[in-house]
C-alpha positions in Angstrom: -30.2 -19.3 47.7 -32.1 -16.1 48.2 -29.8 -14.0 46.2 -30.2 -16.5 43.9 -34.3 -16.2 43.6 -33.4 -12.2 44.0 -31.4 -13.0 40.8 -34.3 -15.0 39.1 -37.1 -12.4 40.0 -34.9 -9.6 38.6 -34.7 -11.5 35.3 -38.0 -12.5 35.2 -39.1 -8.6 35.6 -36.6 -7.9 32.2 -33.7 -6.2 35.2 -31.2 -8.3 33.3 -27.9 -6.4 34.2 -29.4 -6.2 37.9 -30.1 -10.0 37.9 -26.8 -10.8 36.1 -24.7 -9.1 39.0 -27.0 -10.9 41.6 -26.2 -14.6 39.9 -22.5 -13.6 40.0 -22.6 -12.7 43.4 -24.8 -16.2 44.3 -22.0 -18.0 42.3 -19.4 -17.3 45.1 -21.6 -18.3 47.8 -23.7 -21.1 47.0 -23.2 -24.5 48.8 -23.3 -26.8 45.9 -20.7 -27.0 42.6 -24.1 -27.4 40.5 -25.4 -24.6 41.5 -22.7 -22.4 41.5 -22.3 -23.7 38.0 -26.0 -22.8 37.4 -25.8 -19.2 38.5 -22.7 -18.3 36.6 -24.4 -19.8 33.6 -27.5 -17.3 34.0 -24.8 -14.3 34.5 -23.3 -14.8 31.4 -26.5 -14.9 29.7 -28.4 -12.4 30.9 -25.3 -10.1 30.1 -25.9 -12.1 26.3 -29.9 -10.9 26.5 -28.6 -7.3 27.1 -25.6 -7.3 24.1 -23.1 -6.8 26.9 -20.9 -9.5 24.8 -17.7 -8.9 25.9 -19.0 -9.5 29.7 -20.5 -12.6 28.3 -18.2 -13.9 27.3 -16.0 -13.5 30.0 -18.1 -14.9 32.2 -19.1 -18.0 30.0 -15.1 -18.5 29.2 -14.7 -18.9 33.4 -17.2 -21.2 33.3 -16.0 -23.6 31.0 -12.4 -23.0 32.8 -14.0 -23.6 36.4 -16.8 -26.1 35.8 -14.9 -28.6 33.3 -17.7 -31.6 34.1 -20.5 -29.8 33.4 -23.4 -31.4 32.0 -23.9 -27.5 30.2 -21.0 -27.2 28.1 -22.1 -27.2 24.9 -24.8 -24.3 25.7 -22.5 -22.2 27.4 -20.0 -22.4 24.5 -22.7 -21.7 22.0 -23.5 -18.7 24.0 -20.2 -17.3 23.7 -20.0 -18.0 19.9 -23.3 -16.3 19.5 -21.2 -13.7 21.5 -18.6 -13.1 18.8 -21.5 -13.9 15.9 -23.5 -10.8 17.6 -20.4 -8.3 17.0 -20.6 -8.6 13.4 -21.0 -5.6 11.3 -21.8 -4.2 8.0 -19.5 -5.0 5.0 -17.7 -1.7 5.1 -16.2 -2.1 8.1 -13.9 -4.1 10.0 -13.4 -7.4 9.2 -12.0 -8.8 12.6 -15.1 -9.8 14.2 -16.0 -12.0 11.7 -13.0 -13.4 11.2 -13.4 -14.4 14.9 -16.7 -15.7 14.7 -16.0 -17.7 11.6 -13.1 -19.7 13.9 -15.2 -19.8 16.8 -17.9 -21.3 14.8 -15.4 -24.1 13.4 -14.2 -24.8 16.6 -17.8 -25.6 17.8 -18.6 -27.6 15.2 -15.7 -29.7 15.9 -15.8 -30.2 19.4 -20.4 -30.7 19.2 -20.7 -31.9 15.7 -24.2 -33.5 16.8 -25.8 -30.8 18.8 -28.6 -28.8 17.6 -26.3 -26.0 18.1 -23.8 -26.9 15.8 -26.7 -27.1 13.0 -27.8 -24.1 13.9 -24.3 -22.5 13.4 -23.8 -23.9 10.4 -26.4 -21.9 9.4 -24.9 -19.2 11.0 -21.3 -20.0 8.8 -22.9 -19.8 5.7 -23.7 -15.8 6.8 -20.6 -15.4 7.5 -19.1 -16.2 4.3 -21.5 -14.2 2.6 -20.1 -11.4 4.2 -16.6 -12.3 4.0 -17.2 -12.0 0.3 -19.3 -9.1 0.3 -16.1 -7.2 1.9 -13.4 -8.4 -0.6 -16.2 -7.3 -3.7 -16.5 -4.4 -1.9 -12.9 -3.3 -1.6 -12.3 -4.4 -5.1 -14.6 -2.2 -6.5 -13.1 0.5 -4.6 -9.6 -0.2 -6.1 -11.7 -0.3 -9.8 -12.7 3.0 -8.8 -9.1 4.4 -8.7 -8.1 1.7 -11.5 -5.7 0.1 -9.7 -6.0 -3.2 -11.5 -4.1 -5.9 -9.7 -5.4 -5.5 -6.1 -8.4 -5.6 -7.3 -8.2 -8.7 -9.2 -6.1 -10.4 -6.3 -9.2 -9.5 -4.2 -11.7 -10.8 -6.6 -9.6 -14.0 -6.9 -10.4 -14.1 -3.4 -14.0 -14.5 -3.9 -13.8 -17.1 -6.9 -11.5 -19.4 -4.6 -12.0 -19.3 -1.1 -16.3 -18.1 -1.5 -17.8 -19.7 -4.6 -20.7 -21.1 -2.7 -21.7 -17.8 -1.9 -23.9 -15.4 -4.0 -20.8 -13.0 -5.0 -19.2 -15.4 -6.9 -21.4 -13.9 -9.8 -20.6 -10.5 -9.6 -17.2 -11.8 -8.7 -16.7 -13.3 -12.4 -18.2 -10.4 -13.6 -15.9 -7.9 -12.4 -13.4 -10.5 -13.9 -14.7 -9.4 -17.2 -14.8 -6.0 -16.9 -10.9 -5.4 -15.3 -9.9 -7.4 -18.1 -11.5 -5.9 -20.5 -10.1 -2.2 -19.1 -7.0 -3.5 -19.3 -6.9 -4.8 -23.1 -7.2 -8.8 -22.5 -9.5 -9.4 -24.3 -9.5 -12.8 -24.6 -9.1 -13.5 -20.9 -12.1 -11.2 -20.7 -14.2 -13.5 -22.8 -13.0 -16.7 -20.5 -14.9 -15.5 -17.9 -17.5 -14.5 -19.4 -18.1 -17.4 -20.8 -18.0 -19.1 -17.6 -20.4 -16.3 -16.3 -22.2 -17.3 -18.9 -22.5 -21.3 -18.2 -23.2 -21.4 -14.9 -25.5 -18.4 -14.1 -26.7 -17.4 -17.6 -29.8 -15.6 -16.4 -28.4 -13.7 -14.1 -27.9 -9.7 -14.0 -24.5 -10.0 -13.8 -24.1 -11.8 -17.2 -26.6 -9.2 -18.6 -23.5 -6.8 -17.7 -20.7 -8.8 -18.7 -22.3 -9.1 -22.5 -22.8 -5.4 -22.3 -19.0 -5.1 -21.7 -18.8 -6.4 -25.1 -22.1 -4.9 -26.3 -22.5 -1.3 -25.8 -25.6 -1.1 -27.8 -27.0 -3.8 -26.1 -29.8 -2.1 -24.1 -30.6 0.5 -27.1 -31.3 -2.7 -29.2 -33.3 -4.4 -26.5 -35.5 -0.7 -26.5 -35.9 -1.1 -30.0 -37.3 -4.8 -30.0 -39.2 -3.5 -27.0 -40.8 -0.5 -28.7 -41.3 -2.9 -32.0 -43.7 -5.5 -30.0 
């Protein structure tokens, strides 16, 4: 018990790698199943507080493994999804953590649909996907860049059917246009634009797909600026 309050103190004064050793060390010891359950609990998340995920969420995945009846499951797993979710990087690099999180994430809201975790990490999804799509435009754009055509339309395809609730789906469409375009269809250019053009005609990206077929377009909207 008084490593445990040693553990609590620590944490209190912001020594969280201190106090998560001490609630390990407590775990082993204490007399009750509750409390042991308790202390490994605060271990894993002061190691969370810190970012030392990966010791998180090792000690969070014993938990669950040790402490099956716990009336703190569904916090611990959220921590550990939060875990994974914290490991997420920028859209130019690797994609494996967030392929992780977005399963984790799944698997939560499947086991605590009705939690206000699980509302919260819906939230969370919705992110993810975001940047899920952000990396496939991103890669395609690269292969545009060195004009190689059909991975980059099997990446943009990507976008249009597994993210079209995110905000890429425009500039998806777009690049659409303009690969088609490069390439001499013409006509298949023109089917997406005008589907660009249905669903999200004032946005930038249609402004560019009608320059595709415009070139003069923003010398004529000079001239009808400069005539006003």
């Amino acid at each position: 018990i008084k490593i445990y309050k040693d553990a609590l103190d620590a944490m209190n004064r912001g020594n969280f790698f201190y106090a998560a050793q001490k609630f390990s060390e407590a775990e082993k010891i204490l007399p009750k199943v509750e409390q042991s359950a308790k202390a490994s609990l605060m271990s894993g998340f002061c190691y969370y507080s810190i970012n030392f995920y990966d010791e998180s969420i090792s000690i969070l995945g014993e938990f669950l493994r040790k402490y099956p009846a716990d009336k703190n499951r569904a916090y611990v797993s959220y921590l550990i999804v939060l875990s994974y979710y914290e490991q997420i990087l920028s859209e130019e690099k690797d994609i494996g953590p967030l392929l992780i999180s977005k399963t984790k994430i799944n698997e939560y809201i499947k086991n605590y649909p009705n939690t206000d975790y699980a509302l919260d990490l819906k939230f969370k999804l919705g992110l993810i996907q975001n940047q899920l799509a952000a990396k496939e435009v991103y890669i395609a754009k690269y292969y545009i860049k060195t004009k190689k055509w059909i991975p980059a339309l099997n990446r943009i395809k990507i976008v249009i059917e597994k993210y079209d609730r995110t905000v890429f789906v425009e500039e998806a469409l777009h690049r659409l246009v303009e690969i088609h375009f490069k390439i001499g269809l013409t006509q298949e250019s023109k089917k997406y634009a005008k589907v660009l053009g249905y669903n999200y005609q004032s946005s930038e990206w249609y402004k560019q797909s009608y320059k595709v077929f415009n070139k003069d377009y923003d010398d004529k909207k000079k001239e009808v600026k400069k005539k006003r």
